[in-house]
ZADO-1210 file (C-alpha; in nm, 4 decimals, padded with zeros to 6 digits):
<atoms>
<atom x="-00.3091" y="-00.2468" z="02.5900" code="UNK" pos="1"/>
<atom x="-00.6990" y="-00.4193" z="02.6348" code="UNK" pos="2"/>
<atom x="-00.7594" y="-00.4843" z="02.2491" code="UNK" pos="3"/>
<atom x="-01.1191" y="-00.3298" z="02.3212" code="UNK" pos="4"/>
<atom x="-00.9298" y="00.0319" z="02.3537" code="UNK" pos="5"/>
<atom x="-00.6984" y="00.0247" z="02.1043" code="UNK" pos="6"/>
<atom x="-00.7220" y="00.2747" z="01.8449" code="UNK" pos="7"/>
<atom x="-00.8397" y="00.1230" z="01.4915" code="UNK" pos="8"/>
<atom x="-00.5741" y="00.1006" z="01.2145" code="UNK" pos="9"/>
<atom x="-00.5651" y="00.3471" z="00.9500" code="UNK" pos="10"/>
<atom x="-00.5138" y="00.1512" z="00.6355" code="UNK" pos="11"/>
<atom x="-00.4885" y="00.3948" z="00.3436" code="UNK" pos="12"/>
<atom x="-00.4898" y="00.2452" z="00.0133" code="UNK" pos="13"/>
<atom x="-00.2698" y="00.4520" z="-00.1891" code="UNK" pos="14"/>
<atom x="-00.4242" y="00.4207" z="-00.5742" code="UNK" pos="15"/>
<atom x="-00.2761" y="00.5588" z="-00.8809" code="UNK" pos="16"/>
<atom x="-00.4121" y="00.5973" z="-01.2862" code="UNK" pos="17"/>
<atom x="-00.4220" y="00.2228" z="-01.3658" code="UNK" pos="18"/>
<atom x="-00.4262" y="00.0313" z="-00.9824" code="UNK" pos="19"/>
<atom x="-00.5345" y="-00.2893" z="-01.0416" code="UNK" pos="20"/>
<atom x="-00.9003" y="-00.3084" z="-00.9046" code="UNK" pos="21"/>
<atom x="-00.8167" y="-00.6853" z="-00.7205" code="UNK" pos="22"/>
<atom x="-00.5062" y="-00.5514" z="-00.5529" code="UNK" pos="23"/>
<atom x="-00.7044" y="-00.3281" z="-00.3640" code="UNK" pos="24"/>
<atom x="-01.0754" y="-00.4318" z="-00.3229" code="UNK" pos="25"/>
<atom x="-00.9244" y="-00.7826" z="-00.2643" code="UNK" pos="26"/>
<atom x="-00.7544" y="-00.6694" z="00.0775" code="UNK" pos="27"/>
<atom x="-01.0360" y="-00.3871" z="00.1439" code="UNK" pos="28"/>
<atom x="-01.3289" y="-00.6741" z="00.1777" code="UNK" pos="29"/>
<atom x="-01.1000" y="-00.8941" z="00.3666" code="UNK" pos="30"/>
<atom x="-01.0648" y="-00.5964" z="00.5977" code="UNK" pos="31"/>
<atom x="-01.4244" y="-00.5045" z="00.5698" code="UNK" pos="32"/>
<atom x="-01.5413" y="-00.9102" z="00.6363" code="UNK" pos="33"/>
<atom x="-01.2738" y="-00.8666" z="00.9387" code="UNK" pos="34"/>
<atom x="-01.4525" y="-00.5803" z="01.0717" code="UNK" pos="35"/>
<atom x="-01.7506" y="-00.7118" z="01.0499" code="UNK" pos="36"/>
<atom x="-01.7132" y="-01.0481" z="01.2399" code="UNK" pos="37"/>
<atom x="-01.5304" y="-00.8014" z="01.5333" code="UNK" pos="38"/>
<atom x="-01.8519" y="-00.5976" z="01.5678" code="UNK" pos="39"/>
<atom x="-02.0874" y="-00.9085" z="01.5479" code="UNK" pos="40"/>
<atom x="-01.8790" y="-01.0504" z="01.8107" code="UNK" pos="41"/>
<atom x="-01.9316" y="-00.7773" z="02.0364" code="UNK" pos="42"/>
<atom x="-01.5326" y="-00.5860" z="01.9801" code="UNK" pos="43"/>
<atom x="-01.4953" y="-00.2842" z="01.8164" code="UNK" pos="44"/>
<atom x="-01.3591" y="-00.2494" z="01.4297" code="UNK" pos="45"/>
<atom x="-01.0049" y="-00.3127" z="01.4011" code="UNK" pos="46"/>
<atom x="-00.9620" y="-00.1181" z="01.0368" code="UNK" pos="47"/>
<atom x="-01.0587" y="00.2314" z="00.9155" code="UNK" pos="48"/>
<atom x="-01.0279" y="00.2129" z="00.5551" code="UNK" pos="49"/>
<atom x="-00.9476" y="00.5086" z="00.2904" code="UNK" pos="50"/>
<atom x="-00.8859" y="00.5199" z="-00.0557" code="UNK" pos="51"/>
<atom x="-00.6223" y="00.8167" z="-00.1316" code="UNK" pos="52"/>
<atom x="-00.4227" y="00.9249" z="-00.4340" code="UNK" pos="53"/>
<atom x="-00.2488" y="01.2877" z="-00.5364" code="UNK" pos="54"/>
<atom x="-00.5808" y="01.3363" z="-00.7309" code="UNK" pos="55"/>
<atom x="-00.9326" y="01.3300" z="-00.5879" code="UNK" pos="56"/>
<atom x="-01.0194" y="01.0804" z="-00.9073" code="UNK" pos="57"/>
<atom x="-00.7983" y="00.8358" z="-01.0844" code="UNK" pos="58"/>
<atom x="-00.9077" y="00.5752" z="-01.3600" code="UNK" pos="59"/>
<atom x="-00.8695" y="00.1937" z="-01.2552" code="UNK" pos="60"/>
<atom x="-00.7140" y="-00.0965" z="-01.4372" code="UNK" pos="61"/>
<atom x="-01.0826" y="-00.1349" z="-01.5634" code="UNK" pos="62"/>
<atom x="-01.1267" y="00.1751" z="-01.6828" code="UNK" pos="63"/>
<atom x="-01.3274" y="00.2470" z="-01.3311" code="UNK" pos="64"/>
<atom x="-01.3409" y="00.5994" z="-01.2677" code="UNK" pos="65"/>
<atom x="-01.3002" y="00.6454" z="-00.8543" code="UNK" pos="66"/>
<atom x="-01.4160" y="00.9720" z="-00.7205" code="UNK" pos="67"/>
<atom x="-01.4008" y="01.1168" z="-00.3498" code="UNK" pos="68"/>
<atom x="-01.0183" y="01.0070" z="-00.3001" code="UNK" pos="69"/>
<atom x="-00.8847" y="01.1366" z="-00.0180" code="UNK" pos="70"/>
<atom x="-00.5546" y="01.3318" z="-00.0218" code="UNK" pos="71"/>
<atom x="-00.2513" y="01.1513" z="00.0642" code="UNK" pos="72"/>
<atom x="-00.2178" y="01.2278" z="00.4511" code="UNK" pos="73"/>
<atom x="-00.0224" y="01.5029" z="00.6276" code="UNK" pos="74"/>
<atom x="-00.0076" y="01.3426" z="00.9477" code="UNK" pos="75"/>
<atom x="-00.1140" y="00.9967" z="01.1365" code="UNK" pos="76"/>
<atom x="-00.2972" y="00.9986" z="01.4630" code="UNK" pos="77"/>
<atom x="-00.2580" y="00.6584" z="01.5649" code="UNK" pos="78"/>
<atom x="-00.1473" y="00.3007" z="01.4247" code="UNK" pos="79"/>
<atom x="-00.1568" y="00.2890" z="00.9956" code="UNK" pos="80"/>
<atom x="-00.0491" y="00.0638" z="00.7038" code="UNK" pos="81"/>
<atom x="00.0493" y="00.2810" z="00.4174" code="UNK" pos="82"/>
<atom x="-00.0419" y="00.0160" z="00.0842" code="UNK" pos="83"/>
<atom x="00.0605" y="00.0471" z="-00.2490" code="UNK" pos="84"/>
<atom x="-00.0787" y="-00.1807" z="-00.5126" code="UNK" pos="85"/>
<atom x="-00.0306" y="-00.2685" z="-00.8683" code="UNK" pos="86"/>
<atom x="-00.0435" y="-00.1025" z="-01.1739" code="UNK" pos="87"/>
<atom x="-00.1069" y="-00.1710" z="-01.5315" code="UNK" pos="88"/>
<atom x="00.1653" y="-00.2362" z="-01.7824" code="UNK" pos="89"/>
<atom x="00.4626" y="-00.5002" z="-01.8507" code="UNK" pos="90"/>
<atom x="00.6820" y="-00.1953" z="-01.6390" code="UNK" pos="91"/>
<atom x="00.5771" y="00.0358" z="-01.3585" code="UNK" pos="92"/>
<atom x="00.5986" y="00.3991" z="-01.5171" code="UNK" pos="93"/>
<atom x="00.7029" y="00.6227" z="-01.2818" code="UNK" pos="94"/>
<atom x="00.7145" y="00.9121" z="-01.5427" code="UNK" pos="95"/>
<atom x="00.3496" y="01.0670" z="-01.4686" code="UNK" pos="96"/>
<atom x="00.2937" y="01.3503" z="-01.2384" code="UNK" pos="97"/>
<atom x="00.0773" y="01.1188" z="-01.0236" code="UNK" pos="98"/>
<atom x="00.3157" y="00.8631" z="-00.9835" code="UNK" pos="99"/>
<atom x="00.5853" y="01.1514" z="-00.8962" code="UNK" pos="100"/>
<atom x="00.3837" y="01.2824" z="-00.6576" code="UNK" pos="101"/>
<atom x="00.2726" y="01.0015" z="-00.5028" code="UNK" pos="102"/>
<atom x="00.7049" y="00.9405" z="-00.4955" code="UNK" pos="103"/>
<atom x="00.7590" y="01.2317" z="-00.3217" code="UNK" pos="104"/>
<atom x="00.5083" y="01.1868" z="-00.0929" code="UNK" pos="105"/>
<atom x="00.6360" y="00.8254" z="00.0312" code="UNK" pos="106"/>
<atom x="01.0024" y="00.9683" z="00.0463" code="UNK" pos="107"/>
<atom x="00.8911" y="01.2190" z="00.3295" code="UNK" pos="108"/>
<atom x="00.7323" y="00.9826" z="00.5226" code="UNK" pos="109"/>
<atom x="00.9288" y="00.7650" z="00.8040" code="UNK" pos="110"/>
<atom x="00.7439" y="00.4000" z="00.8835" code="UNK" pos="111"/>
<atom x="00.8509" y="00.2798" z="01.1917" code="UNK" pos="112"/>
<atom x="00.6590" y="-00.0529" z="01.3117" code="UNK" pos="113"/>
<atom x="00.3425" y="-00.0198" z="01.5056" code="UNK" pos="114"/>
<atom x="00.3067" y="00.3353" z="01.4053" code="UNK" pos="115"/>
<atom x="00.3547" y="00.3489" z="01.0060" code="UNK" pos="116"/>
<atom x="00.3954" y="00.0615" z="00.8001" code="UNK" pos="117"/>
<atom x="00.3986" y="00.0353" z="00.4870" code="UNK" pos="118"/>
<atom x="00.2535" y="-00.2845" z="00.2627" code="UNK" pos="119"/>
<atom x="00.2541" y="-00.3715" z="-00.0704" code="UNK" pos="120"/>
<atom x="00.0517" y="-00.5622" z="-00.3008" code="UNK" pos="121"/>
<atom x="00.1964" y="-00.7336" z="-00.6460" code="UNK" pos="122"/>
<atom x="00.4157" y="-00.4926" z="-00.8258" code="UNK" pos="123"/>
<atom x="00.3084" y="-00.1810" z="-00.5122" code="UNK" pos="124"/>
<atom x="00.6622" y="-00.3007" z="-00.4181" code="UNK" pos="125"/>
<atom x="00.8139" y="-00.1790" z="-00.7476" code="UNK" pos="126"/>
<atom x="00.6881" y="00.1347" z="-00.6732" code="UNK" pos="127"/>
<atom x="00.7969" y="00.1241" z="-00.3135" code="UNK" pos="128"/>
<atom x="01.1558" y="00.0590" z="-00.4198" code="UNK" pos="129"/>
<atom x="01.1300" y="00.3839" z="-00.6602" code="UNK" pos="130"/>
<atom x="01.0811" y="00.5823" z="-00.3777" code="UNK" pos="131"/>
<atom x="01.4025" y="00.4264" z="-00.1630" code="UNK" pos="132"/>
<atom x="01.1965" y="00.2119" z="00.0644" code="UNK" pos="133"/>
<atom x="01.3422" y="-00.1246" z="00.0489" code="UNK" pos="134"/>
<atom x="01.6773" y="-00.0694" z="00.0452" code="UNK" pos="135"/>
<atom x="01.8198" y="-00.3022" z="00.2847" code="UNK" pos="136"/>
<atom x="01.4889" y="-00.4720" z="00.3042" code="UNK" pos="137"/>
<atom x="01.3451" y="-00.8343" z="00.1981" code="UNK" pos="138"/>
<atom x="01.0405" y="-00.8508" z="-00.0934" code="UNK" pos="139"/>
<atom x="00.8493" y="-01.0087" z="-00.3149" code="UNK" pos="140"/>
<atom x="00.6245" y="-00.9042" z="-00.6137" code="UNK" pos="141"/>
<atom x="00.4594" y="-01.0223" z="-00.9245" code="UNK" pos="142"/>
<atom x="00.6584" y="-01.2485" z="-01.1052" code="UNK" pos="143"/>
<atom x="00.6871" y="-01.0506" z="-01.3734" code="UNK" pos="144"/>
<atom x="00.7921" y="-00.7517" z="-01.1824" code="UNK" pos="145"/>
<atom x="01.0693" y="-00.9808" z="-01.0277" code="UNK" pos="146"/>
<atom x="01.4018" y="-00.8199" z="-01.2441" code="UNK" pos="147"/>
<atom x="01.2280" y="-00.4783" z="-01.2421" code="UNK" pos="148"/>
<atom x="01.2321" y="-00.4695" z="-00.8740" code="UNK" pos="149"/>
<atom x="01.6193" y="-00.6091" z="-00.8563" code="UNK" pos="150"/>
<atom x="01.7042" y="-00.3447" z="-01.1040" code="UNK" pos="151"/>
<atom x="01.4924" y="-00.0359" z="-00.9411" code="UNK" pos="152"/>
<atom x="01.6845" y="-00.1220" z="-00.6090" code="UNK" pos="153"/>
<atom x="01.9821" y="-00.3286" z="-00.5988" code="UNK" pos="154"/>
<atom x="01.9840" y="-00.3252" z="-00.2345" code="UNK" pos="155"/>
<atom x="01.6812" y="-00.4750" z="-00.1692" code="UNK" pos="156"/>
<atom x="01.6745" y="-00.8767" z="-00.0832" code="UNK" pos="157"/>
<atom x="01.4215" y="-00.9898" z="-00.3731" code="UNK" pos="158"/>
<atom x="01.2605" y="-01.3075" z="-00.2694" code="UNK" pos="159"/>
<atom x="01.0998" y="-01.5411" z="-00.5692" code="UNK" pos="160"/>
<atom x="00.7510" y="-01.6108" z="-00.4303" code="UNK" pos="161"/>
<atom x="00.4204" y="-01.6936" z="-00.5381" code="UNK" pos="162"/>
<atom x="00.3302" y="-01.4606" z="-00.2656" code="UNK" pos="163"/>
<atom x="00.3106" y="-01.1045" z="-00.3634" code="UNK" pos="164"/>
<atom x="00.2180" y="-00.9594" z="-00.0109" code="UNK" pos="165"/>
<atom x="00.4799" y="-00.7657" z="00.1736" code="UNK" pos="166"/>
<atom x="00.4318" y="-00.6105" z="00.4710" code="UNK" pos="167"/>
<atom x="00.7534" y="-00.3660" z="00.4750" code="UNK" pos="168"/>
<atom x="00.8573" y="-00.3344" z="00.8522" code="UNK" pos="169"/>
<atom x="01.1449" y="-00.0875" z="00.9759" code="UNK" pos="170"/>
<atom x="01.4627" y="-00.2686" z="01.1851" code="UNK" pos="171"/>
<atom x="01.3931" y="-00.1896" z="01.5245" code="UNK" pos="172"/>
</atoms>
């Protein structure tokens, strides 16, 4: 397909009660900066951005307050990256009724490469494993996270890196 008529990617930045602010606005301005260059160049954006959680407002890492999130999505039109980022805390609690949500939510949903994907950012992958999503699958995360993810899904390939970007893709 000409690049000039393919649909932009829907990138939804999933964000939970203590996301850490550089694990999203970190990949957002790249995306933005990416954008920008396309449409100064003459092509069309190559990212649609959103910010959802289960709650229209959640409190950053910073203590932040974000209002106007979208709802997690019912359905894709098109190409989108699903990302989960960090959180606070020496563990990733899952035991909040955001967090559960955002669980069941991610459980329900089927990625499947070029249409869904999902990406994660630092510890996002802990919470990706929570919801079943890297069984069978190679990852990375904060160092710190490292065990946590081994333990949270044994099935999972956990990679040492000082890279904690995964882009999660489906065998196909």
């Amino acid at each position: 397909m000409d690049p000039q008529q393919q649909p932009p990617i829907r990138v939804v930045f999933v964000l939970l009660p203590g996301s850490l602010v550089l694990d999203w606005a970190g990949p957002a301005e790249a995306l933005r900066i990416a954008n920008q260059r396309l449409v100064a160049s003459g092509r069309p954006e190559r990212f649609a951005i959103e910010f959802a959680s289960p709650r229209p407002t959640s409190m950053a890492s910073v203590g932040v307050a974000l209002a106007g999130l979208s709802p997690l999505p019912a359905q894709w039109d098109g190409p989108a990256w699903v990302v989960l980022v960090g959180l606070t805390g020496q563990t990733i609690a899952i035991d909040n009724p955001e967090t559960q949500d955002l669980l069941h939510w991610l459980r329900g949903q089927r990625f499947e490469r070029g249409r869904v994907e999902l990406v994660t950012v630092c510890a996002g992958a802990v919470l990706a494993a929570h919801a079943g999503a890297l069984a069978g699958r190679r990852a990375t995360t904060h160092h710190h996270h490292l065990d946590e993810l081994r333990a949270v899904e044994p099935r999972c390939d956990v990679v040492s890196s000082s890279a904690t970007f995964s882009l999660i893709q489906p065998d196909v």
